[in-house]
C-alpha positions in Angstrom: 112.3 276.8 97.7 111.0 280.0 96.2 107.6 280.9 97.4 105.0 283.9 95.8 101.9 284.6 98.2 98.9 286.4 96.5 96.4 287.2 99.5 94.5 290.1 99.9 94.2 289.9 103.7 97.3 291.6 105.8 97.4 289.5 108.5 96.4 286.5 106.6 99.5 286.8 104.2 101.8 287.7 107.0 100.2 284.2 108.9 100.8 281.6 106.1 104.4 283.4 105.6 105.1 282.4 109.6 104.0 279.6 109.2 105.9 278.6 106.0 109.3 280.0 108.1 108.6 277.7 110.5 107.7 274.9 108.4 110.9 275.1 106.2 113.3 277.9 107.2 115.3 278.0 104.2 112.1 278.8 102.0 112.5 282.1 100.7 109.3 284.5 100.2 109.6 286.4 97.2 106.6 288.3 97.2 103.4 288.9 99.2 100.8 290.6 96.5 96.9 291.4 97.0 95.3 291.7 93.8 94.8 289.8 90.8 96.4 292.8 88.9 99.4 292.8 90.9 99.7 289.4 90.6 99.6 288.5 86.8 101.9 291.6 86.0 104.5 289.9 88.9 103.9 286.6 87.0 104.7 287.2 84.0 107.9 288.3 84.4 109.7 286.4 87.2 109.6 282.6 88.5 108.9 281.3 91.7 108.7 277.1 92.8 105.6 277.6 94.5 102.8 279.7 94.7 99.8 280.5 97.2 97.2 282.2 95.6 93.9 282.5 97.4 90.9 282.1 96.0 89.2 285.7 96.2 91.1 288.9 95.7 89.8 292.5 96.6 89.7 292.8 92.8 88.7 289.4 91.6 89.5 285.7 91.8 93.0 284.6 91.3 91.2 281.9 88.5 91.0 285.2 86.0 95.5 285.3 86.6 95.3 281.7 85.2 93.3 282.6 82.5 95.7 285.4 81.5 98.6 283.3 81.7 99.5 280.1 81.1 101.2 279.4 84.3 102.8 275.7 85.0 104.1 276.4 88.1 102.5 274.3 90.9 99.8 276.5 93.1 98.4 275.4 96.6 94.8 277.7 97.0 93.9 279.0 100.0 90.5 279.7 100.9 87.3 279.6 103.5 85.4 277.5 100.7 83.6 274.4 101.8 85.8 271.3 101.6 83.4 269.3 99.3 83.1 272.0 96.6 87.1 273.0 96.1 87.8 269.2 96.3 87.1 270.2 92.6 91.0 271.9 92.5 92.7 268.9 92.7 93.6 268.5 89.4 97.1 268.8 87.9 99.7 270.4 89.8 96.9 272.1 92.2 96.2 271.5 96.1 94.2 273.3 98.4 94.8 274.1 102.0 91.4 275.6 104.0 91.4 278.8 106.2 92.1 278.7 108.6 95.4 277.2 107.5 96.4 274.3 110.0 100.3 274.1 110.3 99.8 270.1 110.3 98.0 270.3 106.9 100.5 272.9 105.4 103.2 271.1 105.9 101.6 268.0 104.5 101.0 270.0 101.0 105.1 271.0 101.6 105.6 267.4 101.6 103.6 266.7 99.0 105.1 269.5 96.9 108.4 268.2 97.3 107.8 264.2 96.4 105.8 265.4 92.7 107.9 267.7 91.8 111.4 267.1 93.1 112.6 266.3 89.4 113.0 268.7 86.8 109.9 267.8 84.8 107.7 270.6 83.6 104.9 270.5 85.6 101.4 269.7 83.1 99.7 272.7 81.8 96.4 273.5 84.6 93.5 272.5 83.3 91.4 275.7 82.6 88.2 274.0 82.2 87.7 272.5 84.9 88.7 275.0 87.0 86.5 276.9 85.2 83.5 274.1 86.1 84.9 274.7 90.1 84.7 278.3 90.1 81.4 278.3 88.9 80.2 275.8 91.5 82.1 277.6 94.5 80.9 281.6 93.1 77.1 280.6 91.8 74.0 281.7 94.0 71.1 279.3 94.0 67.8 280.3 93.9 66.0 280.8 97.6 62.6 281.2 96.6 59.9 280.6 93.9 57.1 283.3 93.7 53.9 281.7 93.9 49.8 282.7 93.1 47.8 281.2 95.8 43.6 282.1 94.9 44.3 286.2 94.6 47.7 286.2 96.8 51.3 286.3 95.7 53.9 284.3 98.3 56.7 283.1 98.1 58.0 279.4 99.1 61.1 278.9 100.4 63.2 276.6 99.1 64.3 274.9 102.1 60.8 274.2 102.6 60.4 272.1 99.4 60.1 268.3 99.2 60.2 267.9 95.4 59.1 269.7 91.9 57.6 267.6 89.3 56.2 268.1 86.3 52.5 267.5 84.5 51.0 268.1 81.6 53.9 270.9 80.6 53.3 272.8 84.0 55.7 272.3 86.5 55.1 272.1 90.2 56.5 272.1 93.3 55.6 270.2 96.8 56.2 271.6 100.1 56.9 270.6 103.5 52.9 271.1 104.4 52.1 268.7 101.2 50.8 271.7 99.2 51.2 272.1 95.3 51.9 275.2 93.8 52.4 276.0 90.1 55.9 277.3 88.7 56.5 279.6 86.3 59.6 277.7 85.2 60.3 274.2 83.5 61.4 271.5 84.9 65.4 272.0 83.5 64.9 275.4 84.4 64.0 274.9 88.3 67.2 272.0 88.7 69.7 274.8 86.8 68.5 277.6 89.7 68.7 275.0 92.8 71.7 273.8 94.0 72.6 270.2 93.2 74.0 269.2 96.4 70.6 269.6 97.9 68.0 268.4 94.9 68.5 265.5 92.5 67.0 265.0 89.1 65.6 261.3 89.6 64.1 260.8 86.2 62.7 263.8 83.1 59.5 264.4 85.9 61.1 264.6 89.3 63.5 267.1 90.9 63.7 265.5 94.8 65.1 267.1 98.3 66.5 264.6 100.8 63.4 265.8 102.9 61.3 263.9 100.4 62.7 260.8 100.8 60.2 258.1 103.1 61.6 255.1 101.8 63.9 253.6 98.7 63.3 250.0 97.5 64.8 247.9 94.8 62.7 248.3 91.8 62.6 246.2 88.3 65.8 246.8 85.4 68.3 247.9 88.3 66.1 250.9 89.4 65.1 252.3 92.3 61.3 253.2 93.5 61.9 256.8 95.9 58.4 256.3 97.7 57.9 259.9 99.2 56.2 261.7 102.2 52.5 262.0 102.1 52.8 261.4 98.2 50.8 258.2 96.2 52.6 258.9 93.2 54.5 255.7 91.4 56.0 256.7 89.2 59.0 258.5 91.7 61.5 255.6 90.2 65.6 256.5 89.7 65.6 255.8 86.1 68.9 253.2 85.8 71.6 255.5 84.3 71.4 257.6 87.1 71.3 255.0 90.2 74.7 254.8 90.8 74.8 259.4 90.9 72.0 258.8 92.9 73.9 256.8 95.6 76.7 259.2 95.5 74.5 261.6 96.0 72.5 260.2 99.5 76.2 259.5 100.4 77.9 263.1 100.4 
């Protein structure tokens, strides 16, 4: 088996390439590169039947080489990324293996290598979009803050601190941990794109909610759900039915 690494780190590359001699001695490294430069030039002009490419490069992310090139050679990526956000990568002929990398796990994704693509069968084209849809998940910041007017004072409320934003009369507000209301300068679509989905969830077009908010979740009429929050007499907190069953996936991360 013909192996290309592309890692940026010395004694990162130098790790997985032990660890691959160990795992299979008669693999054969072809080339350890560092860049995203170095790598797409290599690329395109020789083969390998494997390739590590970690995730961020000194000059990039390895994405941009697959975006340059339409590569169907299978690729395990390596990278510190969170396990529930690159669980996006699995698609095609892509696996992941997380830093740092855990000889058990590595040569599981050997294994796995070998049983899909032990025939001669061209290996499926990588779907560039939604790569492109996990990139932009693992690289985007989310808004930490929302500048707030309280009487004659500008503060700032941290979002951490936030139970849940609704919106009124086309104002949109947010609630925080001390049950105070403070006016946005943003709409309601405009405050879920800047927050990170993993920690708010769009119940219905007035709510954006934090797990914090959450008191209590009953059964309510038509398959919805009633969200009855903290130090809150609002009603009308209800999961509007297309979105029960993402709302469940999402309390159950």
């Amino acid at each position: 088996m013909k192996v290309l690494i592309v890692e940026d780190e010395n004694m990162a590359a130098k790790r997985l390439e032990k660890l691959l001699l160990e795992a299979d001695p008669s693999i054969e490294i072809l080339a350890k590169l560092d860049s995203v430069k170095r790598a797409t030039a290599w690329v395109s002009e020789n083969t390998a039947d494997l390739l590590f490419f970690d995730i961020q490069l000194a000059d990039g992310l390895s994405f941009e080489i697959l975006e340059q090139l339409e590569i169907k050679t299978p690729i395990i990526f390596t990278t510190a990324f969170d396990e529930y956000a690159i669980k996006a990568f699995k698609v095609n002929s892509i696996d992941y293996l997380l830093k740092p990398i855990d000889p058990k796990e590595l040569a599981q994704a050997l294994r796995k290598y070998r049983e899909r693509f032990s025939s001669q069968e061209q290996t499926p084209a990588i779907d560039i979009s939604t790569l492109a849809a996990a990139m932009n998940q693992l690289t985007k910041r989310y808004k930490e803050r929302f500048v707030v007017k309280v009487g004659e004072q500008i503060k700032t409320v941290e979002v951490t601190g936030i139970r849940y934003l609704f919106s009124q009369e086309k104002s949109t507000f947010i609630n925080d941990i001390h049950n105070k209301r403070h006016i946005i300068d943003f709409t309601i679509e405009q405050a879920q794109e800047l927050l990170d989905p993993e920690a708010f969830f769009r119940i219905n077009r007035k709510y954006l909610i934090s797990m914090q908010a959450i008191k209590n979740i009953v059964s309510y009429s038509n398959s919805r759900l009633r969200i009855i929050l903290h130090d809150s007499e609002e009603m009308d907190a209800i999961v509007s039915r297309e979105r029960v069953q993402e709302f469940k996936k999402w309390l159950d991360r």
